[in-house]
N, C-alpha and C positions, 0 to 999 in steps of 0.2 A: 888578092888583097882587098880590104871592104873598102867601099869609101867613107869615108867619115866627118861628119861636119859638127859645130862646137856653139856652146851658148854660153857666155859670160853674163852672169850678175852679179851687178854690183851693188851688194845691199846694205844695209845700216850699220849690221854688224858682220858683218864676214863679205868676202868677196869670193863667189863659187866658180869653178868652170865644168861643165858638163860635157863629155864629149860620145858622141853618138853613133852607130855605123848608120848604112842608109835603110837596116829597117828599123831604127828607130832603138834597138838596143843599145845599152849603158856601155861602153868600155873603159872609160875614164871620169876621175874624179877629183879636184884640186880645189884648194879654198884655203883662204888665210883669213886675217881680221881684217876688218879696214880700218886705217891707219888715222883713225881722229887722235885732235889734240887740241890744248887749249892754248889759246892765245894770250895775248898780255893781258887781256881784258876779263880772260875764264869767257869768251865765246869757244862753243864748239867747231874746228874748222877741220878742210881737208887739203893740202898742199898738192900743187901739180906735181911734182917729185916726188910724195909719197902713195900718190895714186899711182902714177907711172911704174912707181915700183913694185906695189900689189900685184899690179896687172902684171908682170914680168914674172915673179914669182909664181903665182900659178901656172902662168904660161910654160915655164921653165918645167915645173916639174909634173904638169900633165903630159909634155913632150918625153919625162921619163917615163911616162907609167907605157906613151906609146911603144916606147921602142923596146919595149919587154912584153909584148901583145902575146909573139909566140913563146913565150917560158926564156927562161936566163937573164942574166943582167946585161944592163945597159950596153956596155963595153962590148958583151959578145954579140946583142943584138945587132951594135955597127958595125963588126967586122965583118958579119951573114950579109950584110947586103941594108938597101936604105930602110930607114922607118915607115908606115903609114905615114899618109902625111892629109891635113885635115883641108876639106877643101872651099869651106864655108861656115864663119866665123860671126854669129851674128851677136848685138852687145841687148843688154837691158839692165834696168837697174831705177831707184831711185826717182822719186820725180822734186820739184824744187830745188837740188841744191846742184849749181852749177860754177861755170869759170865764166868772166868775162874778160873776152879777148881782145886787146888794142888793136890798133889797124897792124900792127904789125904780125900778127899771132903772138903775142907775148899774153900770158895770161896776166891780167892787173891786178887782182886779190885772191887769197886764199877761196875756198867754197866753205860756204857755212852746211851746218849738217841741218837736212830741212827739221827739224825737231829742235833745232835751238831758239830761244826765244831775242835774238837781239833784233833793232831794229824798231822798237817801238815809237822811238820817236817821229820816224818815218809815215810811219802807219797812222799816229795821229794827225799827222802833218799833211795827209790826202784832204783837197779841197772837197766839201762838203756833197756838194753834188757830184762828183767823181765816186764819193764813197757809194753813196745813195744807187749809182747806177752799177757799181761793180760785181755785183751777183749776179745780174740777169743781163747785163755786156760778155762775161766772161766768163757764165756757171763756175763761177769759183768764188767762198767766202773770201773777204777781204782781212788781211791778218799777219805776222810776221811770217806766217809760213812760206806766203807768197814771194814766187822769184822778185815779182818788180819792188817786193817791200824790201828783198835785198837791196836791189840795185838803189835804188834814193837811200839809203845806208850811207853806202859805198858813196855814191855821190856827193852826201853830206861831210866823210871822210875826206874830200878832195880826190877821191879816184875818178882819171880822167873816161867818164860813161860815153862825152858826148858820141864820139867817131866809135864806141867799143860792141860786139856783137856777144848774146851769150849762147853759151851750150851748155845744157847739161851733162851730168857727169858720164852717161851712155853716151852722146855726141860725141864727148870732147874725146873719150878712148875711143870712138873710131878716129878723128882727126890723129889722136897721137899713135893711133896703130902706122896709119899711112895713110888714110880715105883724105876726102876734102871736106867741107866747113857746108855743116846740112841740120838741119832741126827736124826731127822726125815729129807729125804732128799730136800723136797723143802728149808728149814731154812737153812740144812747143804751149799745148794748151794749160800745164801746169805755171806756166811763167805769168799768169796774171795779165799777159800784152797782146792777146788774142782775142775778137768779139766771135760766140758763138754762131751768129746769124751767118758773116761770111767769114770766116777764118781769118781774117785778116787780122794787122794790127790795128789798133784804136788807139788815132791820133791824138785825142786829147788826152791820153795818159800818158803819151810819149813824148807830147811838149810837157807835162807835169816832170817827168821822170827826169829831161832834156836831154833822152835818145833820139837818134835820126829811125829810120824804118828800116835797117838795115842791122838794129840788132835783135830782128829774129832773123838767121840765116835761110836759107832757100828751103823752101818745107819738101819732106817728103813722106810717102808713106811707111807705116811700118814693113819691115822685111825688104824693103825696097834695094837691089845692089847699087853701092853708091861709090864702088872703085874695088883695093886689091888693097891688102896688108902690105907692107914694105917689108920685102925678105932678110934685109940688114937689120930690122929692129928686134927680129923676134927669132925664135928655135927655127929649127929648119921643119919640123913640122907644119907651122903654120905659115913657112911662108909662100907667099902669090894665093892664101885664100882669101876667097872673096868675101867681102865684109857689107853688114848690113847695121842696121840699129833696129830692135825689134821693139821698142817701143819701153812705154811705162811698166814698171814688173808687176804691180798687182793685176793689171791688167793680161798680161804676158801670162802670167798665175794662171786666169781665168781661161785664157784659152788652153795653156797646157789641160785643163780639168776637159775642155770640150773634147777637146782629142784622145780622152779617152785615160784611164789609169792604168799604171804598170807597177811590176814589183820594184817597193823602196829598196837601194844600196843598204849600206852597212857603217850611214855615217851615224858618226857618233851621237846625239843626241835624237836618234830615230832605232834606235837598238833594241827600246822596248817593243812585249807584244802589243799590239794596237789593236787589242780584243773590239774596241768598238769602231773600226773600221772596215767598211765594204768595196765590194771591187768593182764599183761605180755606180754612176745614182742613171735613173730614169728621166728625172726632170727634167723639162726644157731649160737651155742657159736663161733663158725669158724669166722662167717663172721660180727663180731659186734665188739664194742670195749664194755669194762665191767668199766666203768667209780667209783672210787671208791673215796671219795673225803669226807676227813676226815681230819686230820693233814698234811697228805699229799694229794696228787692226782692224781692219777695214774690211766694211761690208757692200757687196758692188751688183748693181744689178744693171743687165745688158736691156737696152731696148732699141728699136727700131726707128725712131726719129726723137730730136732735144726734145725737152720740154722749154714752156714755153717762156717766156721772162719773165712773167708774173710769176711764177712756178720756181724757174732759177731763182728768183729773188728772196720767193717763202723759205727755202731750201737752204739758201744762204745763210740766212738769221739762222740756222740750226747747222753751222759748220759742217754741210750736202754740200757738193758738188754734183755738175751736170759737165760729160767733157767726152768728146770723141773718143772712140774704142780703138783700140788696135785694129780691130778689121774694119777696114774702109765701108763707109755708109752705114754703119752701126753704132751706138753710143752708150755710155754708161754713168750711171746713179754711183756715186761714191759717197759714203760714210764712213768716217774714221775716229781713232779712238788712240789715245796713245796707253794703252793697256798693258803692250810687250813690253815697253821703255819702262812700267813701274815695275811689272814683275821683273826685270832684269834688274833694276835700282832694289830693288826686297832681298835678291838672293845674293846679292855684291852686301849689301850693309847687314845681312846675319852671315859674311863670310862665308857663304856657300859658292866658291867657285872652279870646282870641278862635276864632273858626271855621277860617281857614286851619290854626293849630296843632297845631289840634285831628286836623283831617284828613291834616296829616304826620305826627302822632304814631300817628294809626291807620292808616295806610299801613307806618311802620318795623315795626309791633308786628306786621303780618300778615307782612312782608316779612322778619322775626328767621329765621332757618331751625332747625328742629325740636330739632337738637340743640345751639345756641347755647343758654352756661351760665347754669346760673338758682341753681346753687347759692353762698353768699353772700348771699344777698337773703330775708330773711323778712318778712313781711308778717302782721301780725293787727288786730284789730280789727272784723272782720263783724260777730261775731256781735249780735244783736238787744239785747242790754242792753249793748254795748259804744258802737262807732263813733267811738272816740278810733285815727286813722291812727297805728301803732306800724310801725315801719320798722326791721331791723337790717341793714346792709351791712357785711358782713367783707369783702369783694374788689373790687382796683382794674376788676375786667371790670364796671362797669354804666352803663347808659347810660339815657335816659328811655325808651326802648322795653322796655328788658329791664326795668323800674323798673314800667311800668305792665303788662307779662304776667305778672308777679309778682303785682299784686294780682290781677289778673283770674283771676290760679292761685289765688288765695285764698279767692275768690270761688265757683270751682270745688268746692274742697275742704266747703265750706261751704254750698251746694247742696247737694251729693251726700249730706252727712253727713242733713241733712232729709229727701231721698228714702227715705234710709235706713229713720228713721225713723217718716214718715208708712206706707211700703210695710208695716209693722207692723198698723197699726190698718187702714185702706184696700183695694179692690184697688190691685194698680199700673196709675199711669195708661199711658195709652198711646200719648200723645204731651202736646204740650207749643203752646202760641203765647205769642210773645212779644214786649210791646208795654212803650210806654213811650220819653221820650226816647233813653237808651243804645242803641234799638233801630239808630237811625242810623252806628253803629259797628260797621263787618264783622269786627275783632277782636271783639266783644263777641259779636256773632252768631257768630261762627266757636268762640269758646270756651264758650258754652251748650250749642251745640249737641253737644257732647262728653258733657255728662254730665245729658243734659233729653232725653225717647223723642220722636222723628220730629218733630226741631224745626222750626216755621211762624213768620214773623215777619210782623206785622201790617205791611199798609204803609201805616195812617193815622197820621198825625203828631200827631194829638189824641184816644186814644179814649176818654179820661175825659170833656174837654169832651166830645164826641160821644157818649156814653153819659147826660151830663146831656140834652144835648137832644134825645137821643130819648125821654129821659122827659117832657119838655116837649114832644115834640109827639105823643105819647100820651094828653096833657089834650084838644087840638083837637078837636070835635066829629064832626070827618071820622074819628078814629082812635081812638075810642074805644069 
């Protein structure tokens, strides 16, 4: 029987599990939505009970697809004798939107989804020289996005912050698997309460906030084992594996892409051929950009030591981050774009919301010819503290294809200004892979590829799941 170890992400719009044997082949595959909703107020939020349940559900029914490894259903699977059972369960997902936990573990508020824009009043409300230094304290722009812009939120709401610690949404599904209460550091560094120089938290944000230093929980590294899933919570498959947090997914992305590419599944929105993808790039992770282009889209470049706080700070003003890698003693350039969240907002408001649609819509949009008009049509919304779809159409010429290579031109524009940009502080890269849901759409590939050097598209259809479980099967004894 192989052994098998499993990688959950938890991502903006779907919740995947991936499960692996120990050389690294696919055996399983499970994913649902994840379960946003709106609150009284129309904030986007995520309930600790409809998380917990996400995670349950795929849990539940990866543990069917286990026990049918060798051919027949389930039923006769258990009567032959036990399941495989997975022996390392590492989490990833999301960075900014978390829970914060009272002394007691009770979680006190819902989690906002990081792309929602509440909180502004917060964010105005940071004292002036606090603001002034938070780029180059924290390699992170200062903005709703930010965890701590939640929390003074919450704060403001009367949510009791003082005594409470946060976790993000990967933390907190280890804690609710069975682990104990850990901040893994690439996540921890998303919460805005970390100074880049020494990791630590930075005091004077935290009497602004009026957290004690105690709500970032005990850091650890990525992949690091930090206890055993609780066998009463979950399938008998998974349970007594050992559990890790493998860190921030774009970043988890990037390393699945170092370790190399495999043949994509059969999940559905990855079905087409991906004529213009290859079966891996040459570039150094150094000198590439790692294009991840999902709900969001973010372009991430690994380097060798921070940059410097004059640098975090330039970088800042251009919503750059600068923030620990998944792998220890390494770091990464992040630029982001909320690009996926409009084309997902374009094909929900022209009622395109299944598969076949989908793939007519990106057949017309390739099939537009080059000099069909696009003027009329403006499109905003990208940029990283925006992601509200702003639409103006002056002219009777438009149609859903012209409709959606307008955004995808926007998309464009908004890239390229980044490149711009990073090509300042950086060398320039010099090429580019590009992974993530959207990857599946040869208008999308066909319009990256215009303004991203000697563009490569990933042709696995999971490589954040697969990036968690290759840190989960890095734990295994064979591979360590």
């Amino acid at each position: 029987m192989p052994t098998l170890v499993a990688g959950l992400d938890l991502g903006s719009t779907r919740i995947k599990l991936l499960v692996l044997d120990d050389r690294g082949e696919e055996v399983a595959l499970s994913r649902t939505a994840t379960p946003w909703e709106e609150d009284e107020v129309g904030a986007v939020v995520l309930t600790e009970d409809a998380l917990v349940a996400a995670v349950h559900e795929v849990l539940d029914d990866a543990a069917r697809q286990l026990a049918t490894l060798d051919g027949g259903d389930a039923c006769a699977a258990e009567a032959a004798g036990p399941s495989p059972r997975v022996e390392v369960l590492s989490v990833t997902g999301m960075g900014e939107s978390g829970f914060l936990l009272g002394p007691d573990d009770r979680v006190v508020a819902p989690a906002f989804a990081w792309f929602d824009r509440t909180g502004q009043d917060a964010v105005e409300a940071l004292p002036a020289d606090l603001r002034a230094q938070f780029p180059g304290r924290t390699g992170l722009p200062w903005g709703v996005q930010v965890s701590a812009a939640k929390i003074a939120h919450l704060r403001d709401r009367g949510a009791p912050v003082a005594d409470a610690r946060w976790l993000s949404l990967p933390e907190f599904v280890v804690h609710a698997l069975g682990g104990p209460v850990v901040a893994e550091r690439s996540l921890a560094a998303r919460t805005g309460l970390l100074q880049v120089e020494t990791g630590q938290v930075w005091p004077e944000l935290l009497d602004h906030l009026g957290v004690g230093a105690q709500v970032v929980p005990p850091l650890v590294d990525a992949g690091t084992p930090v206890g055993r899933v609780d066998a009463a919570r979950v399938p008998a498959a998974f349970g007594q594996a050992e559990l890790s947090v493998a860190g921030h997914d774009h970043l988890v992305s990037s390393r699945a892409s170092e370790h190399g590419h495999a043949p994509g599944d059969d999940d559905d929105e990855h079905e087409h051929e991906q004529a213009a993808a290859t079966p891996g790039t040459t570039a150094s992770p150094g000198g590439r950009y790692h294009v991840s282009l999902g709900t969001a889209e973010v372009l991430l470049r690994v380097i060798d030591t921070p940059l410097t706080f004059e640098a975090r700070s330039r970088l800042g003003a251009y919503l750059i981050n600068c923030v620990p890698h998944v792998v220890p003693g390494r770091w990464v350039v992040v630029a982001g774009v909320k690009t996926g969240l409009l084309m997902r907002r374009t094909l929900t408001m022209l009622g395109m919301v299944d598969e076949p649609s989908h793939r007519a819509l990106d057949e017309a949009v390739l099939a537009l010819p080059a000099d069909a008009p696009s003027t009329g049509i403006t499109v905003a919304g990208a940029r990283n503290d925006d992601g509200e779809l702003a639409l103006r159409i002056g002219t009777d010429e438009v149609s859903p294809a012209l409709l959606m290579r307008a955004v995808l031109e926007h998309g464009n524009e908004e890239i390229a200004r980044l490149v711009q940009v990073l090509d300042r502080e950086l060398p320039p890269a010099t090429s580019a892979l590009l992974t993530g849901g959207w990857t599946s759409w040869a208008s999308v590939r066909e319009a990256r590829g215009r303004v991203l050097p000697r563009l490569e598209v990933s042709h696995r259809s999971q490589d954040t799941a697969y990036g968690a479980a290759v840190s989960a099967l890095s734990l295994l004894p064979a591979h360590r």
